[in-house]
NUTILO-979603 format. One record per residue (C-alpha): residue number from 1; residue in three letters; x, y, z. Coordinates in Angstrom, 3 decimals. Example, Ala and Ser with C-alpha at 12.3 -4.5 7.8 and 13.67 -1.06 7.14 Angstrom:
// residues 2
  kemar  miti         X         Y         Z
      1   ALA    12.300    -4.500     7.800
      2   SER    13.670    -1.060     7.140
***
This chain:
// residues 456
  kemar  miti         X         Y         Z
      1   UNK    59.311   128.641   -96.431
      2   UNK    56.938   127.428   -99.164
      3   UNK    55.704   130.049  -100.747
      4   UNK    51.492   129.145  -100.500
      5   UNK    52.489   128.912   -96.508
      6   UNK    54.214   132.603   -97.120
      7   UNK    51.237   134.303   -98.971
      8   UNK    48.767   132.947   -96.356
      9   UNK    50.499   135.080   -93.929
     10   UNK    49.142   137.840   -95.344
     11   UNK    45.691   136.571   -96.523
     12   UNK    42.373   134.824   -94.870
     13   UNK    42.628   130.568   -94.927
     14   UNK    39.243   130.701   -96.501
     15   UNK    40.946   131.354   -99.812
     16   UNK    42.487   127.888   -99.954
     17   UNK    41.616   124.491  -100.043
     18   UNK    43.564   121.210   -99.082
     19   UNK    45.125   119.424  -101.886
     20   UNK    42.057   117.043  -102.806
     21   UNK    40.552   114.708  -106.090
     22   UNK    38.751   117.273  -108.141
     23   UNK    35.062   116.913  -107.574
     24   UNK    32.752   118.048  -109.885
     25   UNK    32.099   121.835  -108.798
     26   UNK    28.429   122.851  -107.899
     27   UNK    26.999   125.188  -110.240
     28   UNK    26.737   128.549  -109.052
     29   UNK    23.865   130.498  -108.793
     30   UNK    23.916   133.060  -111.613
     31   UNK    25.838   130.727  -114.159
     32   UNK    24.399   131.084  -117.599
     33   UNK    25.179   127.979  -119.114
     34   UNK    22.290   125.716  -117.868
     35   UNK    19.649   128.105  -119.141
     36   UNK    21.439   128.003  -122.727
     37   UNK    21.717   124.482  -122.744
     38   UNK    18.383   123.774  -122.195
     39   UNK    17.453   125.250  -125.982
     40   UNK    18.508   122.761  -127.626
     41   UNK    16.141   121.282  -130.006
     42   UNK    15.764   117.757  -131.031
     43   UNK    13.523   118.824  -133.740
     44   UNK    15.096   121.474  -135.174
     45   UNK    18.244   119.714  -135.292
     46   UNK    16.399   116.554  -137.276
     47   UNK    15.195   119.061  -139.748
     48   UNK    18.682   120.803  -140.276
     49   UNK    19.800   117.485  -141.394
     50   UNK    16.401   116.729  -143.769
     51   UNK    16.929   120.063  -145.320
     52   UNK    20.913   119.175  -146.066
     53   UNK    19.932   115.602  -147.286
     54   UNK    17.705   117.155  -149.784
     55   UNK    20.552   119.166  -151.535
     56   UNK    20.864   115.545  -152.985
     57   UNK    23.938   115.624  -152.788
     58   UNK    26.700   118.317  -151.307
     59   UNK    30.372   116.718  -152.990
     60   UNK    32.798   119.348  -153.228
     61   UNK    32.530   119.303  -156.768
     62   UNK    28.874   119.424  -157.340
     63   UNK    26.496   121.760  -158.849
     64   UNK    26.857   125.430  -157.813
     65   UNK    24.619   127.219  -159.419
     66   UNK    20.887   125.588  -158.549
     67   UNK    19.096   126.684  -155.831
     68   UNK    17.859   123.143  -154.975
     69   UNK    20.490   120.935  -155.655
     70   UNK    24.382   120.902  -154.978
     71   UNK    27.018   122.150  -152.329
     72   UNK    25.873   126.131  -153.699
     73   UNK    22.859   125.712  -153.280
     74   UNK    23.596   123.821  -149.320
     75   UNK    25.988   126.789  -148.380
     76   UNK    23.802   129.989  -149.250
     77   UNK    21.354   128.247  -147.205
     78   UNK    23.711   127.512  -144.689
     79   UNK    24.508   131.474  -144.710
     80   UNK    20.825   132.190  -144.376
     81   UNK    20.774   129.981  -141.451
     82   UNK    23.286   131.923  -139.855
     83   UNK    21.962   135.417  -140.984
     84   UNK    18.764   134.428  -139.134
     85   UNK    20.835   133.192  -135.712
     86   UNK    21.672   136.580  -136.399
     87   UNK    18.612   138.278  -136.187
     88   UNK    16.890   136.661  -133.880
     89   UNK    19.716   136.912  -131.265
     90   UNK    20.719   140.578  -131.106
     91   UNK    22.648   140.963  -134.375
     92   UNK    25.737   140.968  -132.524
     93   UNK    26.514   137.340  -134.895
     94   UNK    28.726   138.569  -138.071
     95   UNK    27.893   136.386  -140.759
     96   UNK    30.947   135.782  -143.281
     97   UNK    32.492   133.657  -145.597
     98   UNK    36.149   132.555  -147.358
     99   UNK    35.882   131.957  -150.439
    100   UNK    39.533   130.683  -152.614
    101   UNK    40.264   128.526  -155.464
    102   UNK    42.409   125.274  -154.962
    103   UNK    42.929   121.871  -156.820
    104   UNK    40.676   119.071  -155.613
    105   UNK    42.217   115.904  -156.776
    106   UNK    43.454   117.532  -160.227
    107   UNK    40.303   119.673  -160.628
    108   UNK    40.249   123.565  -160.360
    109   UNK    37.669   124.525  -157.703
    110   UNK    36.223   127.554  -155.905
    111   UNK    35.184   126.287  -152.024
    112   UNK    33.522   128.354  -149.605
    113   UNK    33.764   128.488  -145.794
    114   UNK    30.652   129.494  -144.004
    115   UNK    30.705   131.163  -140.032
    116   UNK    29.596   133.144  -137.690
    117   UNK    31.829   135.141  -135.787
    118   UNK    30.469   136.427  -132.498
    119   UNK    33.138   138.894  -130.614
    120   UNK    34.229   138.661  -127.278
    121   UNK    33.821   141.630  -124.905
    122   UNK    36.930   142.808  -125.485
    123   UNK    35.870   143.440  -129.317
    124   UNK    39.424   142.126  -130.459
    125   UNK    39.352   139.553  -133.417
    126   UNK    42.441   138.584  -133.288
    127   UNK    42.094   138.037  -129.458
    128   UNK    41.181   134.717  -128.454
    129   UNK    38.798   132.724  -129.992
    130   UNK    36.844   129.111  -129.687
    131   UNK    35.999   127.427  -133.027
    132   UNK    33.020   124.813  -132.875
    133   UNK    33.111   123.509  -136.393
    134   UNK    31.710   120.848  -138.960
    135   UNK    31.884   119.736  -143.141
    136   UNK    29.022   120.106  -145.163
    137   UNK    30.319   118.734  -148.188
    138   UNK    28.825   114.920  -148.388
    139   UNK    30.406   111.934  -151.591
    140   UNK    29.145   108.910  -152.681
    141   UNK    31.236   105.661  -153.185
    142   UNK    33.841   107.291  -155.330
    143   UNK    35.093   110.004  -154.129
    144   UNK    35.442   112.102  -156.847
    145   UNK    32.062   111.359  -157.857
    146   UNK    30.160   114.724  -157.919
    147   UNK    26.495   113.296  -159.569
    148   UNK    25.721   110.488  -157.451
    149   UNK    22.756   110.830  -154.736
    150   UNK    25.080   111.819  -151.521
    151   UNK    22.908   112.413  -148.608
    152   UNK    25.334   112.910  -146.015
    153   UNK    22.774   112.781  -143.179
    154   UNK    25.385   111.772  -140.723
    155   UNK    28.506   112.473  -142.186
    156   UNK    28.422   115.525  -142.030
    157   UNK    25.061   116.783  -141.853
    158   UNK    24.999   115.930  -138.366
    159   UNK    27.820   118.059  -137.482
    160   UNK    26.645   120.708  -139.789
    161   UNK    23.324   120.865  -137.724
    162   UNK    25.182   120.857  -134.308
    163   UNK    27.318   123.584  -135.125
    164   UNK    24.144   125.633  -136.107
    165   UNK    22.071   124.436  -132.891
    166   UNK    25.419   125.603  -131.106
    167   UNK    25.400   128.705  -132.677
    168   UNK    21.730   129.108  -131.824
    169   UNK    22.484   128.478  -127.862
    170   UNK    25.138   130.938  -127.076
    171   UNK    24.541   134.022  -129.647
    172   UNK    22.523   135.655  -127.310
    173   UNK    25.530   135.481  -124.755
    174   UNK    28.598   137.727  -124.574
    175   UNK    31.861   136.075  -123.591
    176   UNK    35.026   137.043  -122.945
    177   UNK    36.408   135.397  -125.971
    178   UNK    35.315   134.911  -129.796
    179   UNK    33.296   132.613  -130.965
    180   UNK    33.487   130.946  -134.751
    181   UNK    30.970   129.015  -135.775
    182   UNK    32.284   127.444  -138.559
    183   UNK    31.110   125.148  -141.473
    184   UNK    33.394   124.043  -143.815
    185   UNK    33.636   122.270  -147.716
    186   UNK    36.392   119.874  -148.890
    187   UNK    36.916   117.548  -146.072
    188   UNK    35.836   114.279  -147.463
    189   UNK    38.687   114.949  -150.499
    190   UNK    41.860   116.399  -148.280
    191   UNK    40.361   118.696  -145.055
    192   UNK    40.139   121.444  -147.589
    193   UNK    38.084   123.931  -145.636
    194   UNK    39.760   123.409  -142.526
    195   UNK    43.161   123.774  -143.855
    196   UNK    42.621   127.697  -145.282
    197   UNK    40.758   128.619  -142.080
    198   UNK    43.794   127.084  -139.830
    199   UNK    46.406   128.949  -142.115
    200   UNK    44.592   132.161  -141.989
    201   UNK    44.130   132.096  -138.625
    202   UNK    48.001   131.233  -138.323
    203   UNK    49.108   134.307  -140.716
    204   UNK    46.538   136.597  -139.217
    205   UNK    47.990   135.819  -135.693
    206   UNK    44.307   134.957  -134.132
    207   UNK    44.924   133.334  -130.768
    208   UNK    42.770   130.513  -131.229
    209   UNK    42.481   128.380  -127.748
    210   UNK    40.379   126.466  -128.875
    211   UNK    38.675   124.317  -131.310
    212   UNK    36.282   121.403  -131.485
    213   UNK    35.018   119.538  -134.740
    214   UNK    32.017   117.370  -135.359
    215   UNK    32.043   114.853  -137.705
    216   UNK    29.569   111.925  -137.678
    217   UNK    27.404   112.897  -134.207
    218   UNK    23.952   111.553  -135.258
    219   UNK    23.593   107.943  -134.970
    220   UNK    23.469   105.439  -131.541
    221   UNK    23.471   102.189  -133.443
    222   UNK    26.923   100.798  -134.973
    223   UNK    27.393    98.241  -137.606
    224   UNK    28.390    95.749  -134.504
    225   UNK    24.936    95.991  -133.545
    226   UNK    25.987    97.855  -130.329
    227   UNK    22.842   100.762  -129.653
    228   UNK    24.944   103.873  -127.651
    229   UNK    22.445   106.724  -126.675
    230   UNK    25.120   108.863  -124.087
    231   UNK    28.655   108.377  -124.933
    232   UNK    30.521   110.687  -127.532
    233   UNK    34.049   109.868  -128.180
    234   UNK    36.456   112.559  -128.197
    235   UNK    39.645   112.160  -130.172
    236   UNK    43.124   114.416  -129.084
    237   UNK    46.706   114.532  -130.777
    238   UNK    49.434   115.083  -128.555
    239   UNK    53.170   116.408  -128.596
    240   UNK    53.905   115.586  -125.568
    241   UNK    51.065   116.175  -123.221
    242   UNK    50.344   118.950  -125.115
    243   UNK    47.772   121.581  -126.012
    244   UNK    45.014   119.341  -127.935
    245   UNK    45.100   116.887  -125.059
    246   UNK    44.219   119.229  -122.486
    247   UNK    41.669   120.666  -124.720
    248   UNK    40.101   117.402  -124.691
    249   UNK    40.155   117.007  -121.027
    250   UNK    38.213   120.345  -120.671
    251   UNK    35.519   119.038  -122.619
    252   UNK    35.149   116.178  -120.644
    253   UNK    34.830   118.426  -117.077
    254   UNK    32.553   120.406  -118.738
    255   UNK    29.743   117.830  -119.570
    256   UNK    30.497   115.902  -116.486
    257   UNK    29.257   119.096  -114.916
    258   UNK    26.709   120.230  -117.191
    259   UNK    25.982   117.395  -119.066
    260   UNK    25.571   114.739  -116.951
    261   UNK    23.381   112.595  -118.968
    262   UNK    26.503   112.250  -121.573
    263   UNK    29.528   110.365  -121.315
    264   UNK    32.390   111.903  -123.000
    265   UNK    34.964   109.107  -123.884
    266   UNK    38.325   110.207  -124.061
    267   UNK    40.307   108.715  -126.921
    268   UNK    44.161   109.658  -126.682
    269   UNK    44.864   109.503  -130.541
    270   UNK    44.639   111.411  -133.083
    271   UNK    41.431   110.324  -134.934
    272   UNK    40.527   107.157  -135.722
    273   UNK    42.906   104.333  -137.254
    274   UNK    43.910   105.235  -140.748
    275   UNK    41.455   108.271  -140.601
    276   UNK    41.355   112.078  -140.375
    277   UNK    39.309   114.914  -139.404
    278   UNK    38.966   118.708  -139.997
    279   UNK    40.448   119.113  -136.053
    280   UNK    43.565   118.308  -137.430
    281   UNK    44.386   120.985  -139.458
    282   UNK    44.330   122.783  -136.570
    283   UNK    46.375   121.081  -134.148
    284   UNK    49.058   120.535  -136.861
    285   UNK    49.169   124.692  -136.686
    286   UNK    50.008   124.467  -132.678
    287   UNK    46.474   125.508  -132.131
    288   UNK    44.317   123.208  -129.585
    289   UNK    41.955   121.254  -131.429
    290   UNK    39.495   117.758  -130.683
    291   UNK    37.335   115.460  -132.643
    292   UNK    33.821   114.684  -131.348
    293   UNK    32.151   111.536  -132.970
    294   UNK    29.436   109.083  -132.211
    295   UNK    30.080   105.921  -130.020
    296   UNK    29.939   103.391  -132.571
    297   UNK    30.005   103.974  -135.996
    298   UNK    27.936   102.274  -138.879
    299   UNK    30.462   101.811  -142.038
    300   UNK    27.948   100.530  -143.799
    301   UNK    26.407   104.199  -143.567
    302   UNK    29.702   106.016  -144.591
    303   UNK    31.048   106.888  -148.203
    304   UNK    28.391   104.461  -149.504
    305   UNK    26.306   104.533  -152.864
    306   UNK    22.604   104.386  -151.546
    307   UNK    21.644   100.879  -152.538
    308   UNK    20.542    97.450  -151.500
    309   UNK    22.603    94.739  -151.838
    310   UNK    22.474    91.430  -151.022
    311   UNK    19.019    92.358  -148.794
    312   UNK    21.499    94.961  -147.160
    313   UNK    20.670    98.423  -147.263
    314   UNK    23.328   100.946  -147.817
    315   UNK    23.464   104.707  -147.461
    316   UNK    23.667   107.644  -144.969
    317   UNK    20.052   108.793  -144.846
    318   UNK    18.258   110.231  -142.517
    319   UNK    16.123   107.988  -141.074
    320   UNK    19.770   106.834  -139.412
    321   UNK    19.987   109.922  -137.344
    322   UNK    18.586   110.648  -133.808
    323   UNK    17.678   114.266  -133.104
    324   UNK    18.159   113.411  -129.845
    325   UNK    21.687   112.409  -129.444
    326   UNK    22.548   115.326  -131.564
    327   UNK    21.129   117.612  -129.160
    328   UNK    23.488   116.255  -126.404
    329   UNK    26.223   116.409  -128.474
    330   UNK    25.389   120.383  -129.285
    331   UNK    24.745   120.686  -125.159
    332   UNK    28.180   118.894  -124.842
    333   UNK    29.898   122.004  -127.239
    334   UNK    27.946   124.755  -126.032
    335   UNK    28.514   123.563  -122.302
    336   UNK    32.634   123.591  -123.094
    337   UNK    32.790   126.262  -125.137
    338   UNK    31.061   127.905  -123.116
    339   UNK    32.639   127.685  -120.232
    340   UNK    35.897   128.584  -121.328
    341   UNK    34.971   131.163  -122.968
    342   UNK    33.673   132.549  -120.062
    343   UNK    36.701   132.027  -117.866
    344   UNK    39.637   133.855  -117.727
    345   UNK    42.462   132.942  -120.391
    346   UNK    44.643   129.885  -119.716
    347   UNK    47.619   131.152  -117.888
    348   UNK    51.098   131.395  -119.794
    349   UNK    54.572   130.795  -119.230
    350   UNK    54.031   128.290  -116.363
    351   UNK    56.758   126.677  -114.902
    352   UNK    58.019   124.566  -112.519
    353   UNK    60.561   123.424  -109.272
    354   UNK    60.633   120.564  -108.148
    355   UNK    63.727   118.493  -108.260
    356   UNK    65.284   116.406  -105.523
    357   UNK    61.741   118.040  -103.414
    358   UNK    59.013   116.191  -101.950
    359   UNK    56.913   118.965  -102.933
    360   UNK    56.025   120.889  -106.164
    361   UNK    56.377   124.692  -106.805
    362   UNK    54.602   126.216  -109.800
    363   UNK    54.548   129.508  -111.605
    364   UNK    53.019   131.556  -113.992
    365   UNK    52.279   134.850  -115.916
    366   UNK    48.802   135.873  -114.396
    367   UNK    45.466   135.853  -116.918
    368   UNK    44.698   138.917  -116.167
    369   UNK    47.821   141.025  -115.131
    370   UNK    47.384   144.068  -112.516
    371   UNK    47.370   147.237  -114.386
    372   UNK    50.436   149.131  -114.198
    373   UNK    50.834   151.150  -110.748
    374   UNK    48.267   149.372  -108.770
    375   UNK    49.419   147.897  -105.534
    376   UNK    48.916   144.155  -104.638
    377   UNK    46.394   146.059  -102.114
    378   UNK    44.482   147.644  -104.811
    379   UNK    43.657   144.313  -106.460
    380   UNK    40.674   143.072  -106.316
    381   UNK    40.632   139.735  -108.313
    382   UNK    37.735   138.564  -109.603
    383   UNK    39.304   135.096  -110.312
    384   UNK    41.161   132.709  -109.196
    385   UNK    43.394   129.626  -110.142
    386   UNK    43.222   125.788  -109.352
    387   UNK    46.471   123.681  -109.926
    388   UNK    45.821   120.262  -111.192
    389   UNK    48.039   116.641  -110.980
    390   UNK    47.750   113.348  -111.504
    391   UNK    50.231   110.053  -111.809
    392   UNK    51.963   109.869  -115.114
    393   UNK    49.758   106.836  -115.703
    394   UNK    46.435   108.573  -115.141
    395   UNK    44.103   109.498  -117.860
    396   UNK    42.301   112.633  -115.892
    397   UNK    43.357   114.773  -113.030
    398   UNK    43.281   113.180  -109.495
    399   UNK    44.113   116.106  -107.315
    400   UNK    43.439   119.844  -106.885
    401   UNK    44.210   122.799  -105.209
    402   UNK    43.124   126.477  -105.149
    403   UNK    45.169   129.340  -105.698
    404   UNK    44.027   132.785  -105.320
    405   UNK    45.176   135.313  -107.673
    406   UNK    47.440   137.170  -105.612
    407   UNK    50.237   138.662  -108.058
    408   UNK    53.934   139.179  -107.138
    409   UNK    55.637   141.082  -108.539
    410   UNK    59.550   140.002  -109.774
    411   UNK    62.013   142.957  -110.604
    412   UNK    63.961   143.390  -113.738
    413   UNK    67.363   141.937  -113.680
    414   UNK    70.247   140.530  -116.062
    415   UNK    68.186   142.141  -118.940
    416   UNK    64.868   140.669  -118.132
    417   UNK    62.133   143.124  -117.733
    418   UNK    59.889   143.256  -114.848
    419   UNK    57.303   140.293  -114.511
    420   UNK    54.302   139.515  -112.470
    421   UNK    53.712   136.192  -111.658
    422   UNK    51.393   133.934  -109.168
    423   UNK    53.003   130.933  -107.678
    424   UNK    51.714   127.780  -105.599
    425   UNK    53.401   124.945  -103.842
    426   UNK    51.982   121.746  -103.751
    427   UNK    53.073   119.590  -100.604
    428   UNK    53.746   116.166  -100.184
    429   UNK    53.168   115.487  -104.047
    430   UNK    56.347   114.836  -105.894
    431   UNK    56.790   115.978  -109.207
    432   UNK    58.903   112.689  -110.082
    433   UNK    55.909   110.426  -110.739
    434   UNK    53.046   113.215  -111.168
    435   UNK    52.323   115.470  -113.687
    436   UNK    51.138   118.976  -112.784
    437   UNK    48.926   121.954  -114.756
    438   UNK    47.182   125.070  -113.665
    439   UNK    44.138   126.437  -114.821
    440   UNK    42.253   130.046  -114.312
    441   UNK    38.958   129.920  -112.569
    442   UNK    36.335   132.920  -112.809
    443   UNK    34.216   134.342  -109.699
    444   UNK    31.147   132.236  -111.021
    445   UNK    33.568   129.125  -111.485
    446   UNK    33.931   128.436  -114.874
    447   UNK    37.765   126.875  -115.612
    448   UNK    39.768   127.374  -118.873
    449   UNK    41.620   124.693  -120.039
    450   UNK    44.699   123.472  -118.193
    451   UNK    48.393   124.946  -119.303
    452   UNK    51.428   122.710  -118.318
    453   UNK    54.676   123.440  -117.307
    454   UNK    57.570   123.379  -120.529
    455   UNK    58.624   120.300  -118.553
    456   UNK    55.318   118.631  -117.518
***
């Protein structure tokens, strides 16, 4: 007997659905998110990035010591940024900072990370943890060139200002998980920043779901003349429909449902051609990581002495930012983060049966596991799961199916310990030319991102 077909036995229809196409869910009444999104501030954003472009310029190896001029001088104000976040949402934001010495292109230099860490409920910091996270180092033409003007509005003053109008949305909130807010030096010369938070994370053991990078998110017109005021590309690396890819996915349901005047376009490669990006540092550590970045972008704008030339101007300034688009692209984060966050954690150990079967079994270790000695009776879940499919072809997920979170329990044997485990049969879907995922759904609806079998 399949085993959905067996559990219902025992338990009210009303807890499942027919296999469907994934809609986009209602938002239930109570949901926090749509109240935080609707913070975020054109304005403020616009000025974040003014008040970074008038560092003059923020290169790695610039002036540390002024208080008006230089990366120093852009990352205690970054910190005082934070620090009032802080303040004026509950103190429960820790401001802190890395600082460590490393060799920038054969020159000896101390680099600072700036974030805010905001615990989860579960006050655990090595638990797990969501990273929203942009550079706000800037360079000129050269890029070892630490005196030229380097405004940086949009790369990455935009990003820096995102993360900040992030962190501004949803410190108020408490979430199951941790949130970093995290701003970072050294990407324009080697990812710098990135890399030392990734590989302390890694030998600290912090279970890091999670983590999104902006770089370049301010501007809607490209050099191909092409004006873009809704879509955001997301860029995902992938070993073998793996972690990052799914992560990128989850981004996209969540601003189709919260977002909906953004388009998040899905870009299955790494970053773009011949390019990099702070996200991967992270993925290259096995943690889930994504790139958001403008539509179209201006490479006229980028890496570019400010000059004009030929009767073409050259430089990113500020005047080439849109305080609007920005604050979709912070409603985009927030809504994602967000939301998983707020769900339960993606389930683990998931597996699957389905050879020479019309239909498709999964299993998995439950999110949240029933405490030892309560009964299946005792349980009262306040979540649920929702497996996933689509063709092997298909971009996004085509089909759906709840799964409420009714633990079995399987009995030690040939030296295995006692497990707990939730399992679901799709029918009629085939496993040969689909592939499957599950994902853990709280009572208010919020999804964390999808977890595939070992053999997807």
């Amino acid at each position: 007997m399949p085993i959905i077909a067996a559990v219902a036995l025992a338990l009210p229809a009303s807890l499942f659905t027919s296999p469907q196409a994934p809609d986009v869910p209602t938002i239930a009444e109570g949901d926090p998110i749509p109240a935080w999104l609707t913070h975020a501030s054109p304005a403020r954003l616009t000025d974040a990035v003014e008040r970074l472009v008038g560092f003059g310029t923020r290169h790695t190896l610039s002036e540390t010591e002024s208080d008006t001029h230089g990366i120093g001088a852009a990352r205690r104000w970054l910190r005082l940024e934070l620090e009032t976040i802080a303040a004026e949402t509950g103190g429960r934001l820790e401001v802190k900072e890395q600082r460590f010495h490393t060799t920038v292109r054969g020159k000896n230099a101390e680099l600072v990370n700036v974030y805010g860490f905001l615990p989860g409920r579960v006050n655990d910091p090595l638990g797990r943890t969501y990273v929203i996270s942009g550079h706000y180092d800037s360079r000129a033409s050269k890029s070892l060139d630490a005196l030229s003007p380097a405004p940086g509005a949009n790369d990455d003053a935009s990003g820096t200002a995102v993360v900040l109008e992030v962190a501004r949305l949803l410190s108020a909130g408490e979430f199951e998980a941790n949130l970093v807010f995290l701003l970072v030096p050294g990407e324009e010369q080697g990812l710098f920043g990135s890399k030392h938070f990734a590989n302390e994370a890694e030998e600290l053991g912090i279970d890091v779901e999670g983590m999104i990078t902006n770089d370049i998110v301010g501007g809607t017109e490209g050099g191909n003349g092409v004006r873009d005021e809704i879509t955001i590309r997301c860029y995902s690396a992938s070993d073998d429909e793996g972690k990052s890819r799914a992560l990128a996915r989850a981004i996209a349901s969540s601003a189709e449902r919260y977002v909906p005047d953004a388009k998040v376009k899905l870009v299955f490669r790494s970053d773009r051609f011949g390019r990099g990006g702070d996200h991967q540092s992270f993925h290259k550590k096995g943690f889930p990581a994504a790139r958001l970045t403008e539509a179209n972008e201006h490479y006229g704008r980028q890496h570019q002495d400010v000059r004009v030339e030929d009767g073409i101007a050259y430089g990113d300034l500020a005047e080439h930012v849109s305080g609007d688009y920005m604050a979709k692209v912070a409603r985009v984060n927030a809504a994602a983060v967000a939301e998983m966050a707020l769900a339960p954690p993606p389930p683990t150990r998931v597996s699957m049966r389905a050879a020479v079967s019309y239909d498709t079994q999964l299993g998995w270790a439950p999110s949240i596991p029933r405490p030892p000695g309560q009964s299946r009776d005792e349980s009262k879940p306040t979540h649920s799961y929702e497996i996933v499919w689509r063709d092997t072809t298909a971009p996004l997920w085509t089909g759906s199916q709840a799964v409420p979170a009714v633990i079995r329990v399987q009995p030690a044997r040939d030296r295995r310990p006692e497990r707990q485990v939730v399992q679901g049969t799709i029918e009629g879907v085939t496993a040969d030319t689909h592939f499957f995922g599950v994902r853990a759904v709280s009572a208010l609806g919020h999804r964390s991102r999808v977890s595939l079998p070992s053999r997807p």
